[in-house]
C-alpha positions in Angstrom: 0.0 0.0 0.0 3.3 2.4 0.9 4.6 1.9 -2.3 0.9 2.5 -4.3 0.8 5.6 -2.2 4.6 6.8 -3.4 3.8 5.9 -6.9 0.7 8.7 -6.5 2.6 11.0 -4.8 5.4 10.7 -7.4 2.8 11.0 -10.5 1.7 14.4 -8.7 -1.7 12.8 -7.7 -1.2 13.5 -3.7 -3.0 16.1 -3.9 -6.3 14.1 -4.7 -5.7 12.1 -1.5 -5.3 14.7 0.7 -8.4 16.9 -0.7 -11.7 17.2 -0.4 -13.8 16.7 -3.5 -15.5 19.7 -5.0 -19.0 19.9 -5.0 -20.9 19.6 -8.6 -22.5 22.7 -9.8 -26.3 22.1 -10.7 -27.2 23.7 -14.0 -31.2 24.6 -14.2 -32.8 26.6 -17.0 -36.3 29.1 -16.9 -38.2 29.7 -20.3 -39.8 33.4 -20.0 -41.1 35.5 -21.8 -40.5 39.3 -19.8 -39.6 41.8 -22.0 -38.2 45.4 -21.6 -37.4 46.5 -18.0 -39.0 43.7 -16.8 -36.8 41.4 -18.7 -33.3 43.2 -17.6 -34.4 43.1 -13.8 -35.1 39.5 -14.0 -31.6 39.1 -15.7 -30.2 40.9 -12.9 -31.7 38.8 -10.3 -30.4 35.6 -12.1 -26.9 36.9 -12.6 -26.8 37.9 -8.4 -28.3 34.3 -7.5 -25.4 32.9 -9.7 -22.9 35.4 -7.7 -24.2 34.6 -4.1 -23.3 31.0 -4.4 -21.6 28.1 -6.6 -24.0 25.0 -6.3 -26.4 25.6 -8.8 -26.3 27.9 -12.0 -29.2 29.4 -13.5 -29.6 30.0 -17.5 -32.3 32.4 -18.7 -33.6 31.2 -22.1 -36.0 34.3 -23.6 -39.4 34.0 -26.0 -40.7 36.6 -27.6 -44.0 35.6 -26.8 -46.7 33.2 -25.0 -47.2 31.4 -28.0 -43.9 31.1 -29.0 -42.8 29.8 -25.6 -45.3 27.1 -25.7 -44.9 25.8 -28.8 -40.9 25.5 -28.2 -42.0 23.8 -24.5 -44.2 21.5 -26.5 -41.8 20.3 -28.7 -39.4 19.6 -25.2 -42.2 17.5 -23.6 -41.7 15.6 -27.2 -38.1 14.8 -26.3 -37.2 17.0 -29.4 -35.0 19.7 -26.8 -34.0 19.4 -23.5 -36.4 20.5 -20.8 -36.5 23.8 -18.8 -36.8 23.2 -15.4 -39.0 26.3 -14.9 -41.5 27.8 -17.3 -43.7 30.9 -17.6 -47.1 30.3 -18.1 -49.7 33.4 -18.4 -52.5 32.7 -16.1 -55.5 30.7 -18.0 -58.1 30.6 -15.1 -58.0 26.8 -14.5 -54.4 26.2 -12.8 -55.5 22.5 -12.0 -56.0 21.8 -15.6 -52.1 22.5 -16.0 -51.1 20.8 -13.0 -52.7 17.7 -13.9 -50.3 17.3 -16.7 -48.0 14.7 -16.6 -44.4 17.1 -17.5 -45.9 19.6 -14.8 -44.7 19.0 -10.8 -47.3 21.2 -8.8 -45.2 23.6 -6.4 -46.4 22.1 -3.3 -45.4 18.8 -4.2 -41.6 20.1 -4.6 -41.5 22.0 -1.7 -42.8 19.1 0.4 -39.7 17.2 -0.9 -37.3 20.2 -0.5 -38.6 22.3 1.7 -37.4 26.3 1.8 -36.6 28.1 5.3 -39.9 30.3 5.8 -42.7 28.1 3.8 -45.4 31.1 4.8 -44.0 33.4 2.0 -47.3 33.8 0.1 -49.8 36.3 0.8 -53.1 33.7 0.3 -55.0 36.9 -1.2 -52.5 37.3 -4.2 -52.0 33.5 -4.9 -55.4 32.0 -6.5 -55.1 32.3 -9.2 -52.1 29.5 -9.1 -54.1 27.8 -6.2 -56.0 24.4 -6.5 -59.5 23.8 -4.5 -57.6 22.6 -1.6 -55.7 26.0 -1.4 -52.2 24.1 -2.6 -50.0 26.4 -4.5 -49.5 24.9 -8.0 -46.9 27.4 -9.3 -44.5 30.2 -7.6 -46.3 33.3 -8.6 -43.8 35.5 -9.5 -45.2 37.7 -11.7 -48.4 38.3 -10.4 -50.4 41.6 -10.9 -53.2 43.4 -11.0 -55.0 46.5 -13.3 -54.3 49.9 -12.1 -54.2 53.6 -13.0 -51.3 55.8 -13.7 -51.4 59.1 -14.0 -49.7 62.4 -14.8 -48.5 64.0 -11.8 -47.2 67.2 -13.9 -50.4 67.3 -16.5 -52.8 67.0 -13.1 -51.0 70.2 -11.3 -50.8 72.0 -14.5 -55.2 71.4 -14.9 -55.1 72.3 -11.5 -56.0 69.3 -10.1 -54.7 67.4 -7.1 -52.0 65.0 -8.2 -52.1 63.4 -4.6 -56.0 63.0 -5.1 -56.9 60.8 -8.4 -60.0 60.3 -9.6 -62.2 57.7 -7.5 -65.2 57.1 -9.7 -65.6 56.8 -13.6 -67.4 59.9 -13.3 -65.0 62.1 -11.6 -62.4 60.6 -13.5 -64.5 62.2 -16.7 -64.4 65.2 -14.5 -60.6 64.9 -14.8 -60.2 64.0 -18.0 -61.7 67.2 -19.6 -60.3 69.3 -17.4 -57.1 68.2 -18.4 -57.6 68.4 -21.8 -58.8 71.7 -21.6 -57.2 73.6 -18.8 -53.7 71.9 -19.2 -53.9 72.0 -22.8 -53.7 67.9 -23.7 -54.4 66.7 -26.3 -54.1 62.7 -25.7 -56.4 62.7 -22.0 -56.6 58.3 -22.0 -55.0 55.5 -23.1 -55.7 51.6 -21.8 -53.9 48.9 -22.5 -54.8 45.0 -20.6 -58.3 46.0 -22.0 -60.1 43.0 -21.4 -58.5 43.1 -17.4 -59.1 46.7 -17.0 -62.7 47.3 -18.5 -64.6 43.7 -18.6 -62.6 40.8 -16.1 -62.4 43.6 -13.5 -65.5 45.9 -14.0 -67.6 42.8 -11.7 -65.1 42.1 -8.7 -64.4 46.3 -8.2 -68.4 47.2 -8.7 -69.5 44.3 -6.3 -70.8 41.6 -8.8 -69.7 38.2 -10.0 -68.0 38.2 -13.5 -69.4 34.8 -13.9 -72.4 33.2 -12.4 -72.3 31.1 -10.1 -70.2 31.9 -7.5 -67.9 32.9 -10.5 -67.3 29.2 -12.0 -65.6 28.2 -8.6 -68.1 25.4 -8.0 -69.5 22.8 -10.0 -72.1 24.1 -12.6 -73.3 23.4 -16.0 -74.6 27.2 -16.1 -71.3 28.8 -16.2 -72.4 32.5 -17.9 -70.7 35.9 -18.0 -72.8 38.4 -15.6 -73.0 40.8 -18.2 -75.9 43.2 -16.6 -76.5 46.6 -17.5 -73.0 48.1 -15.5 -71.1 46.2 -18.7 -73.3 48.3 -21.0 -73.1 51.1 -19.3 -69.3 51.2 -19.2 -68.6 50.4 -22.6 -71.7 53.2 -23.9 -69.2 55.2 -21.3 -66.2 54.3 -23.4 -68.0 54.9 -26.3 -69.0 58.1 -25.9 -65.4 59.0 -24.5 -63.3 58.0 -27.7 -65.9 59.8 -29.5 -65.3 63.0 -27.5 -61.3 62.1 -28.0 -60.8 61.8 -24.2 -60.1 58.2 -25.0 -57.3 58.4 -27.3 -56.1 54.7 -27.8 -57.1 51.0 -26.7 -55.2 47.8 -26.9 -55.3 44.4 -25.7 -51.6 44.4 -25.0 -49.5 47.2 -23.9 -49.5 48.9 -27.0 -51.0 52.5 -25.9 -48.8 52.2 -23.0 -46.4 53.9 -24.9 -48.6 56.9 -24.6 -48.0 57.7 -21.3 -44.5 56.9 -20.5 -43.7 59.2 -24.0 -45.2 62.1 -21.9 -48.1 62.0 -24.4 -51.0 61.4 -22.6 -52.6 62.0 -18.9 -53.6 58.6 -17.8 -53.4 55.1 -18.5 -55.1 52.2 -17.3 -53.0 48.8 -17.7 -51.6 46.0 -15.8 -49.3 46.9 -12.9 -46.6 44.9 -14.0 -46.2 47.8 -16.8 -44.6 50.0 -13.9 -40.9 49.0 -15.0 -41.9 50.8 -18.1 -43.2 54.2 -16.4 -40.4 54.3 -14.0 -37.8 53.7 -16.9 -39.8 56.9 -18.7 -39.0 59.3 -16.2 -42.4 60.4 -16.3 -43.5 62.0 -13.2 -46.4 59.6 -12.1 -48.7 58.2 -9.2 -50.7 55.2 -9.1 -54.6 54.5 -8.3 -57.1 51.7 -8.2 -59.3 51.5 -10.7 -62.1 53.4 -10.7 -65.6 52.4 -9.7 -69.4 53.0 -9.9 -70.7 54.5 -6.7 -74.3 53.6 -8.2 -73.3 50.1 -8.2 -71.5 49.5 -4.6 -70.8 52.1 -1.8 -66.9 50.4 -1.3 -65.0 49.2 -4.1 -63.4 45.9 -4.1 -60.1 44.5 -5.1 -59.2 43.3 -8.5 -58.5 39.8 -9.7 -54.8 38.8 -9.2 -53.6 37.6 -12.3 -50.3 37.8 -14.3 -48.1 34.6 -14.7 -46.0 32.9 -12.9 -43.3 29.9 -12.9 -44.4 26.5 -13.3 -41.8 23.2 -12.3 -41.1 20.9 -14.9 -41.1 17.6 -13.9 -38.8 14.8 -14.9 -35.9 16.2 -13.7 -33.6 14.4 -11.3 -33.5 15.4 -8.0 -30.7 17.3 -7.5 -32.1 19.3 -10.4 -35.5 20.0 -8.4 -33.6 20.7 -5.0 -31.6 23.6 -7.2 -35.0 24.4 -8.6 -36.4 25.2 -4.9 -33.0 27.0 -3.4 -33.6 29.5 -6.4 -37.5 29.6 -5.4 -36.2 30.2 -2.0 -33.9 33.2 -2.8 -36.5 34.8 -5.0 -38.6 34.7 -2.1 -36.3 36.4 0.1 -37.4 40.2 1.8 -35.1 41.9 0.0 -34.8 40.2 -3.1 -39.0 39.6 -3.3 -39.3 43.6 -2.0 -37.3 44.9 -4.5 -38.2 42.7 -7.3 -41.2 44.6 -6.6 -41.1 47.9 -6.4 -38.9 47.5 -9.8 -41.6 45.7 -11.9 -44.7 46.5 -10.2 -45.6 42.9 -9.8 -47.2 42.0 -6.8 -44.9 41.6 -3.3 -44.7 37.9 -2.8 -44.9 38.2 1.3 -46.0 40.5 4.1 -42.2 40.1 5.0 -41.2 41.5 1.3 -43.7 44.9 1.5 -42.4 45.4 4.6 -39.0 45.6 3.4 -39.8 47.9 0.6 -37.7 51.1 0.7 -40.6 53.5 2.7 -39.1 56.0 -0.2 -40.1 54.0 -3.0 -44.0 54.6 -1.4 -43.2 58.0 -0.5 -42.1 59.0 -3.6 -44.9 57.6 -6.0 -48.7 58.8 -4.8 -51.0 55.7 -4.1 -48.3 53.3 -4.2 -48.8 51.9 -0.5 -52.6 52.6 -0.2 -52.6 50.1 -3.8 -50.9 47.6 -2.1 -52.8 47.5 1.1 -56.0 47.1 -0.4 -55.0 44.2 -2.3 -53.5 43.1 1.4 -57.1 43.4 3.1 -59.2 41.6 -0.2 -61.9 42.3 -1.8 -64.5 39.8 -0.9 -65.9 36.7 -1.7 -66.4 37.9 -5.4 -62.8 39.6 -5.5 -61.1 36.1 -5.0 -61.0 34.4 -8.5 -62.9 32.8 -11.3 -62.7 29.8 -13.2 -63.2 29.7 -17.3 -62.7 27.2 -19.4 -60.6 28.0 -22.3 -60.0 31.5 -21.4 -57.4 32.3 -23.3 -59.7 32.1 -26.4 -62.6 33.6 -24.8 -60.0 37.1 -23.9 -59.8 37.1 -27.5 -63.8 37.0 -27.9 -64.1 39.7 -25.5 -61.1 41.6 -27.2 -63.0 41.6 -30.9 -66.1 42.9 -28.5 -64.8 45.9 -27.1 -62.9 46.7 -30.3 -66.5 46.5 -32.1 -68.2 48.5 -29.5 -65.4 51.4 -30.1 -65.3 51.9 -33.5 -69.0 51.5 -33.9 -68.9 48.6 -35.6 -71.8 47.1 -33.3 -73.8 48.4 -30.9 -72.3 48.2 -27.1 -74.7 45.7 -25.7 -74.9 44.2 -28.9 -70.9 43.6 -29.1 -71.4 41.7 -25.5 -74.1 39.5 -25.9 -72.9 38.5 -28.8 -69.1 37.9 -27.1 -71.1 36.4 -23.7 -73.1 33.6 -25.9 -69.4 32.8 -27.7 -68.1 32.5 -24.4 -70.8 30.5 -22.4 -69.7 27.6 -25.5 -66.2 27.8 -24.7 -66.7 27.3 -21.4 -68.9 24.0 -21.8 
């Protein structure tokens, strides 16, 4: 054995006696599809994971969009590319439908294997949408979000309006809109993008009312409809009669007209929250507000629907690949990292712990900020917790073509619904 030994040590090969062997990094890779600030914050998050420690190394891999993502993840599952081991999927309103696929490993299932330090991260009010019946998270949601207004600060002094004071009500917000278009002199008053989330999904949970009835689809029923009552047709007649006047100056589905308003162009937009990266990146002086309500229709406003996207596991992996999986769920999920992921993208903080570690300057210094976030903190109500639709992705495209008819008077407003509602109440079935 001496003379094995002396062989070694004469070879050079001591060394790898005497030492102790160096742990494996893990590679893992996330499919996403972020874009613009959004995208270069979640690079920077990666890249300072990667920093903090050497066990496991994260790859970004970048889709331009949804559909391109999935079709690429399809032909994965196939065994025609090697797997992510994280994927962003856009909300679609039945989370247990994507759960129950074979290549998907529901969130709770992982974390029951490899369990993170503080497993009480997620504010239950922000998380349905990625919830199962049983209140299980299915998927870490990341990117979660909700419809909001931004406003002009500068446009709203130079009208002579309150810029710590937005507009409450559709109403007053009309109020506000002409006003700034005539006292400040602007000529593009309104711009919403996320149109379907800010001006149908939404218009129920905020005034009071299910968006789908029963219960909106969270039980069992075979008479799943849209509660399109008269406050749908009043609001888009409203919307009508505002692109008419040009207080409503542009309307997309996406976030097309945000561009709008972080150009300086235009007073106030109504998108998705997860469009603050954008408006902070503009240099636009700007605060942020619920969305409006109807005080005819409820006396106190409710909360929003959370929706957004978020990561979903990808199972098949081995295990060491999942344990790296959850340490990088774990540091996402951090105060710091979770507060300031935040207050850069707008999405949604992930935990009590991670609001409370937001920079008190970052609510200080943009009007509504922390009043926004605490309402989504105390709920909305029964009808404010989430909705299940079939096929929804296809049935946001019905009720895209709707509201695009409505406006350009291409059918009547109630006529543009129905029509979108019956479409809809198929899908569904």
């Amino acid at each position: 054995m001496r003379n094995f030994v002396n062989r070694l040590t004469g070879l050079g090969l001591s060394a790898l006696l005497v030492s102790p062997v160096l742990a494996q990094t893990t590679d893992i890779e996330i499919w996403h599809t972020l874009s613009g600030p959004n995208r270069s914050e979640f690079q920077s998050v990666i890249n300072q994971f990667n920093r903090s420690q050497s066990d496991v190394n994260v790859k970004l891999t970048h889709f331009g969009d949804q559909q391109r993502l999935e079709q690429e993840a399809a032909k994965a599952l196939a065994g025609n590319r090697a797997k992510p081991d994280l994927v962003q999927l856009r909300d679609n309103r039945t989370p247990e439908v994507v759960a129950q696929h074979k290549d998907i490993l529901p969130l709770h299932q992982l974390l029951a294997k490899h369990p993170i330090a503080d497993s009480s991260w997620f504010l239950d009010k922000t998380t349905d949408f990625v919830r199962d019946s049983r209140g299980r998270l299915l998927a870490f949601p990341y990117m979660a979000e909700v419809p909001v207004m931004f406003y002009n600060t500068d446009m709203y002094r130079r009208a002579g309006l309150d810029p710590n004071t937005p507009a409450a009500t559709w109403p007053e917000l009309q109020a506000h809109l002409l006003q700034v278009r005539n006292d400040a002199r602007v000529r593009c008053p309104y711009v919403t993008s996320d149109q379907v989330k800010v001006h149908i999904e939404n218009l129920a949970p905020i005034n009071g009312a299910y968006y789908i009835t029963p219960d909106n689809g969270l039980k069992p029923s075979r008479d799943k409809n849209f509660n399109f009552n008269t406050l749908y047709v009043r609001h888009m007649s409203l919307m009508v009669s505002w692109l008419k006047s040009e207080l409503l100056m542009r309307h997309s589905a996406g976030n097309e007209a945000t561009e709008s308003f972080t150009s300086g162009e235009c007073a106030v937009l109504t998108a998705a929250s997860g469009a603050l990266g954008d408006v902070i990146n503009s240099n636009v002086p700007f605060g942020v507000a619920p969305l409006p309500y109807y005080a005819q229709e409820t006396p106190k406003p409710g909360a929003p629907f959370v929706g957004g996207s978020a990561l979903w596991v990808v199972n098949g992996h081995s295990d060491a690949r999942q344990k790296a999986t959850a340490q990088l769920l774990g540091y996402l999920a951090t105060p710091v990292v979770a507060a300031n992921w935040h207050q850069k993208t707008g999405y949604l903080p992930l935990t009590d712990a991670a609001y409370r570690a937001a920079d008190v300057s970052f609510y200080n210094r943009i009007p509504g900020a922390r009043l926004l976030v605490e309402q989504m903190n105390n709920g909305g109500g029964s009808k404010s917790l989430g909705f299940d639709a079939r096929d929804y992705p296809r049935i946001m495209v019905l009720f895209d073509q709707a509201i695009d008819q409505a406006l350009t008077g291409q059918v009547p407003p109630m006529t543009a619904l129905m029509q979108a509602r019956s479409e809809a109440a198929k899908l569904m079935r």
